[in-house]
C-alpha positions in Angstrom: 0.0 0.0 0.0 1.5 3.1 -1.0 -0.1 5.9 0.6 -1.1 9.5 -1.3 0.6 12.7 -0.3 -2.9 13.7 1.0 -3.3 11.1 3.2 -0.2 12.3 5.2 -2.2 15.2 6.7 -4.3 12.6 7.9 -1.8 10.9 10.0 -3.4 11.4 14.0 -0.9 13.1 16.5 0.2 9.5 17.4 0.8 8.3 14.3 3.3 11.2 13.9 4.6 10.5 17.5 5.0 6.8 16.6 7.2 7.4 13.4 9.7 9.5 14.9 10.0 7.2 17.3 10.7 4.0 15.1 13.0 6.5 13.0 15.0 7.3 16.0 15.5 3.5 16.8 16.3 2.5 13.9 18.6 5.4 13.1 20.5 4.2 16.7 20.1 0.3 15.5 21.7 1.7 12.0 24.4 3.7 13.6 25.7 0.8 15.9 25.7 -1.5 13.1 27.7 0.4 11.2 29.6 0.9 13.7 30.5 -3.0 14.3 30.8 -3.4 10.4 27.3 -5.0 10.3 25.4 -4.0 6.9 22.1 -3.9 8.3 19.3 -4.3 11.1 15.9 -6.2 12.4 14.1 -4.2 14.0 10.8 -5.1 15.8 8.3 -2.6 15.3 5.9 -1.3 18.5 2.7 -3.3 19.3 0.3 -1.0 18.3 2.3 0.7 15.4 -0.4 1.5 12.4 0.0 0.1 9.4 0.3 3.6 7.8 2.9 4.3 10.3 4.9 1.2 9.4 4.4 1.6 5.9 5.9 5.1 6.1 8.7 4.4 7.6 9.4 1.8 5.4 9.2 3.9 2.4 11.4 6.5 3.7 14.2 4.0 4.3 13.5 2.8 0.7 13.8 6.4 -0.6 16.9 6.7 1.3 18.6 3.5 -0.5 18.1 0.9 1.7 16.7 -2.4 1.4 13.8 -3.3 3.7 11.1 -6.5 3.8 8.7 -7.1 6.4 8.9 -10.4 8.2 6.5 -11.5 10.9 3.7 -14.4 11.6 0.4 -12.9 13.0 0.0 -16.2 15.1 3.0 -15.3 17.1 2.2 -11.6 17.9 5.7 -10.3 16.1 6.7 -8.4 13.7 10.1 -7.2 11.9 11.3 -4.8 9.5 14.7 -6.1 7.9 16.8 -3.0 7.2 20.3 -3.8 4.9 22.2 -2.0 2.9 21.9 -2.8 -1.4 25.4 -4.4 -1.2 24.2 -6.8 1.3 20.6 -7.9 -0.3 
């Protein structure tokens, strides 16, 4: 689902609230890996993340080059975002 600029003005207060969040873990996560020569990140996103919050951020880390897939099972209550640089795909 890729959502239309307009919809972003739609985005409730903690929807907003909730991306920066992830973007700020995930910017950490990112850092450290590259720190320890790592080429990328799972990341488990917040119980009660939207979808439109989780689909954002993963579009912006796709704008910004990086490669990201979902991964999760329903049945188990998880769910991951798999953040990797192109190199390591």
């Amino acid at each position: 689902m890729v959502l239309d600029p307009k919809d972003l003005s739609k985005l409730t207060d903690e929807e907003r609230r909730s991306i920066v969040e992830m973007e700020q873990q995930i910017d950490a996560r990112l850092a450290e890996s590259a720190q320890s020569m790592k080429k990328g990140i799972s990341y488990t996103i917040p119980n009660g993340a939207s979808l439109r919050a989780v689909q954002i951020i993963i579009e912006k880390y796709r704008d910004a080059g990086w490669i990201v897939k979902r991964e999760g099972d329903q049945r188990e209550g998880y769910s991951l975002l798999e953040i990797k640089t192109p190199e390591n795909q």
